[in-house]
N, C-alpha and C positions, 0 to 999 in steps of 0.2 A: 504494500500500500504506500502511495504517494505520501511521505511528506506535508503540511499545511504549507503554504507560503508565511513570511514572515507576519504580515498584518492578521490573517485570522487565526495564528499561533499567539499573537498581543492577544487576542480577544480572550482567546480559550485559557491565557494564564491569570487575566485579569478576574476572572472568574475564581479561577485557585484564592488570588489574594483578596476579594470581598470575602470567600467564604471565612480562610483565614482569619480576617479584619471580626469575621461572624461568630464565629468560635475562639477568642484569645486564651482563653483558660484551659489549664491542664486538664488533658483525657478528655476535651473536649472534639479534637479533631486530632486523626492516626494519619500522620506523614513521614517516614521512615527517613532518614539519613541521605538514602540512595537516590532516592525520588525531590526529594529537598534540592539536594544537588546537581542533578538533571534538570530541575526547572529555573535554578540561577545560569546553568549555562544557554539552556535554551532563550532566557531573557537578555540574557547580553548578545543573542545574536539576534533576536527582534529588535533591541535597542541601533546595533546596528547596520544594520539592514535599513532601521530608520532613517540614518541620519547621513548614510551614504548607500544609496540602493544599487548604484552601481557594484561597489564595491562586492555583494553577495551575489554568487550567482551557483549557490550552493548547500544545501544544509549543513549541518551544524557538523565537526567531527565529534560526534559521540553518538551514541547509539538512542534511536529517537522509539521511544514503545510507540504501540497501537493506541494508549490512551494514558493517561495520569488516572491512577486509582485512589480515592480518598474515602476515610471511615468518618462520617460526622455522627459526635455522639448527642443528640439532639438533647441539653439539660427538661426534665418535666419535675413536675411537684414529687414532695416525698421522698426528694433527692434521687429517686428512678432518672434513666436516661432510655431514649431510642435509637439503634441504630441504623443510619440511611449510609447506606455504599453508594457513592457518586463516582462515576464513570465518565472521564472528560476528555475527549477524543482530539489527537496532536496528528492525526492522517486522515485524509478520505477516507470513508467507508466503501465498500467491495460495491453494495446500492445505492453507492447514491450516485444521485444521474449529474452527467455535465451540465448544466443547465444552472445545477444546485451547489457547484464547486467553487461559486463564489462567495460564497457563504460557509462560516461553522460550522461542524456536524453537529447534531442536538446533544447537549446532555443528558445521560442517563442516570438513574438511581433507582434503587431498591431498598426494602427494607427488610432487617434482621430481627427475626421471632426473638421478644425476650421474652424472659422466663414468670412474666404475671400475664400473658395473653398468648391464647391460645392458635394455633395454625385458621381456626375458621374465623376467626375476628379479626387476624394480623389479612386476611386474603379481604374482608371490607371494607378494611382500613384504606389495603391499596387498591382497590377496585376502585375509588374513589380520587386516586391522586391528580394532579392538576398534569397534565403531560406538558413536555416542552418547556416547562420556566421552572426548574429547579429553585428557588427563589420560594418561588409558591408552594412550593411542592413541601417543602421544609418547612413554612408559617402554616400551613394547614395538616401537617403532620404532630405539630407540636401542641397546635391547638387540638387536632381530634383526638390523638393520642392523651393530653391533660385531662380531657373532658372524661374521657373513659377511665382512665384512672380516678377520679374524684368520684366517679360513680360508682367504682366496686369497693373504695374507701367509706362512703357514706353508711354508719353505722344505724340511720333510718329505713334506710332503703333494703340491711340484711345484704346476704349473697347475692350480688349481679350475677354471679356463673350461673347459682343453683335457679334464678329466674328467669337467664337465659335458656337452661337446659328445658325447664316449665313449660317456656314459647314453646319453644320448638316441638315436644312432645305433642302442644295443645295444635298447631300449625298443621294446616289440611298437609296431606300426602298428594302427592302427585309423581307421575313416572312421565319420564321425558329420556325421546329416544333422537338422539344425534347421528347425522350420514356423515360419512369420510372419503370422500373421492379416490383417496389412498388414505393407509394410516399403515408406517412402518417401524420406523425406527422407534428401535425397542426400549431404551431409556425412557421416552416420551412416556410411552403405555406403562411401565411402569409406576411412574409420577403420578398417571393417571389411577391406577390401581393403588398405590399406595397411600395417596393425598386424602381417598375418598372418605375413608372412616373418621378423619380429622373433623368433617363434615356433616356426618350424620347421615351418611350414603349407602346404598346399596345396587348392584347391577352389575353389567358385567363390559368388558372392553371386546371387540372381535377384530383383530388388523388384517391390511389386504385391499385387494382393490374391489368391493368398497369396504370399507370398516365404517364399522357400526361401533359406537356409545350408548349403552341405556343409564339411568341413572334412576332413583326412587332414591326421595326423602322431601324435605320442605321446600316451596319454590325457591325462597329467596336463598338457600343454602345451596342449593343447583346453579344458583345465577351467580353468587359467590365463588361456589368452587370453578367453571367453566373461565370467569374471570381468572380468578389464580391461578391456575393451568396457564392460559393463553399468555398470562404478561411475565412468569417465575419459568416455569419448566419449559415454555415457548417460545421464550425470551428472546433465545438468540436463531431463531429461523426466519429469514425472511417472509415479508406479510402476506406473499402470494403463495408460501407452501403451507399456511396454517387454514387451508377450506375446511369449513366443516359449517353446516347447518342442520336448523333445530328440526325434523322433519314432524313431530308426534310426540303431543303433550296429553296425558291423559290426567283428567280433574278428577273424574266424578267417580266415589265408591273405589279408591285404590287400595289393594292392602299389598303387601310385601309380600313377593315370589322370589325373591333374590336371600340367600342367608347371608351374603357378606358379597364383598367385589370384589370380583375376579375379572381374568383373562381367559379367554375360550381359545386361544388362536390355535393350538398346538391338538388339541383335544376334540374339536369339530371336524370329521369327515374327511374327505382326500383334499390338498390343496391341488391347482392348477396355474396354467402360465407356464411361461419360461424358465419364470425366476420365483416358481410353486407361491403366485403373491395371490391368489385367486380361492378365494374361500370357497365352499360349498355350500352354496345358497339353498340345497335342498335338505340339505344336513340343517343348516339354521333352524330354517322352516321349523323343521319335525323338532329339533330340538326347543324351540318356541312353543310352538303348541304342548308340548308334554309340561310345561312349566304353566298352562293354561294362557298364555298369551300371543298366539298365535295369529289374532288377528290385526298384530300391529306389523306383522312382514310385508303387508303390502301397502301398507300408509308410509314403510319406512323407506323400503328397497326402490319399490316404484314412482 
């Protein structure tokens, strides 16, 4: 990957030093030795580049990463903190189009589970984040983030968990079945298998050309996890390989046919294709109907 040129390499340090300016206090922000160092040399060659642009016709001799990695430890009440990983890109991205290489790549960030919230609250927490202004992203973290902690602190209000879990028990059931144009790589379906009990999920994954997602539990925990998935475990796929639509949502009278999530990929029927990526649709089928659900095969496949 190219290089930034020197002015939107200014842009993307100045960025490092507001956050900096943002967090002055110890264990407030992880900047290693190595990385500290790399971004004074890279600024003395922004600086000049500035001031004689002839002069540069060159990057910098040292070795330029794919991005500057930073840990902000966001301060919240009760002396808790949150962690956001901010991602600040010092090269073109592999996508991004000429057109757009006159410009910065976007900053990235994410945030890290601590240990008073749980994977299905930290996944609405970020299903919610502001994209593209890291800025924002960071004052609406720390406000949603306080606000949620003041709320499982509040010795009026009792356990937030235990009347979170309450909801959810009391929360209609619904089964909601997802198409996959493809679905292969195997990591993904994992995350996808494993993420889901976090949740309150049940259903199973099928990869292949087409993979199929079912999923059973509460809507809004379905719409949570599907989130989580696409922006954490999906993270780094470009936005044209992540097709997938909601084909068949069932409301009315659901109960649970699924004992836990699984993966069927390995276990359904003969595979086909070249490259055996071709599920056995008639295996599904039958295997659907014995679980009493058979008539979502053709609201889903068709």
């Amino acid at each position: 990957m190219a290089p930034l040129p020197p002015d939107l390499m200014a842009t993307q340090l100045s960025t490092i030093d507001l956050l900096t300016a943002m967090y002055p206090s110890p264990g407030e922000l992880d900047l290693d030795a190595s990385t500290a160092e790399c971004i004074e040399r890279l600024r003395e060659w922004c600086e000049a580049a500035e001031s004689d642009p002839s002069s540069i016709s060159s990057p910098p001799r040292i070795p330029i990463p794919c991005s500057i990695l930073l840990a902000v430890h966001s301060p919240l009440s009760n002396g808790k903190t949150i962690q956001v990983n901010v991602s600040i890109p010092m090269c073109h991205l592999p996508e991004q189009k000429e057109a757009d290489e006159g410009e910065a790549p976007p900053v990235t960030y994410s945030l890290r589970q601590p240990d008073w919230m749980s994977k299905a609250e930290l996944g609405r927490l970020s299903s919610e984040l502001p994209s593209d202004d890291v800025f924002a992203a960071l004052e609406y973290i720390q406000e949603e983030a306080g606000a949620f902690l003041e709320s499982i602190s509040a010795p009026e209000q009792g356990s937030t968990s235990a009347q979170t879990l309450a909801q959810e028990i009391n929360d209609p059931l619904v089964r909601v079945w997802f198409y996959f144009p493809s679905l292969s790589t195997r990591a993904k379906r994992s995350d996808m298998v494993n993420y889901a009990p976090d949740y309150g999920l049940t259903g199973f994954v099928l990869a292949g050309k087409p993979g199929v997602l079912c999923l059973e539990g509460a809507s809004r925990d379905i719409d949570s996890y599907m989130s989580f998935i696409k922006t954490h475990s999906w993270g780094d796929i470009p936005a044209h390989q992540k097709k997938v639509s909601e084909r068949y949502r069932e409301t009315e009278g659901v109960e649970r046919v699924f004992g836990g999530m699984e993966e069927i990929t390995d276990s359904l029927g003969e595979r086909g294709g070249q490259r055996a990526n071709r599920g056995d649709m008639q295996a599904l089928e039958a295997w659907l109907g014995s679980r009493g659900v058979g008539e979502a095969f053709e609201k889903v496949i068709f």
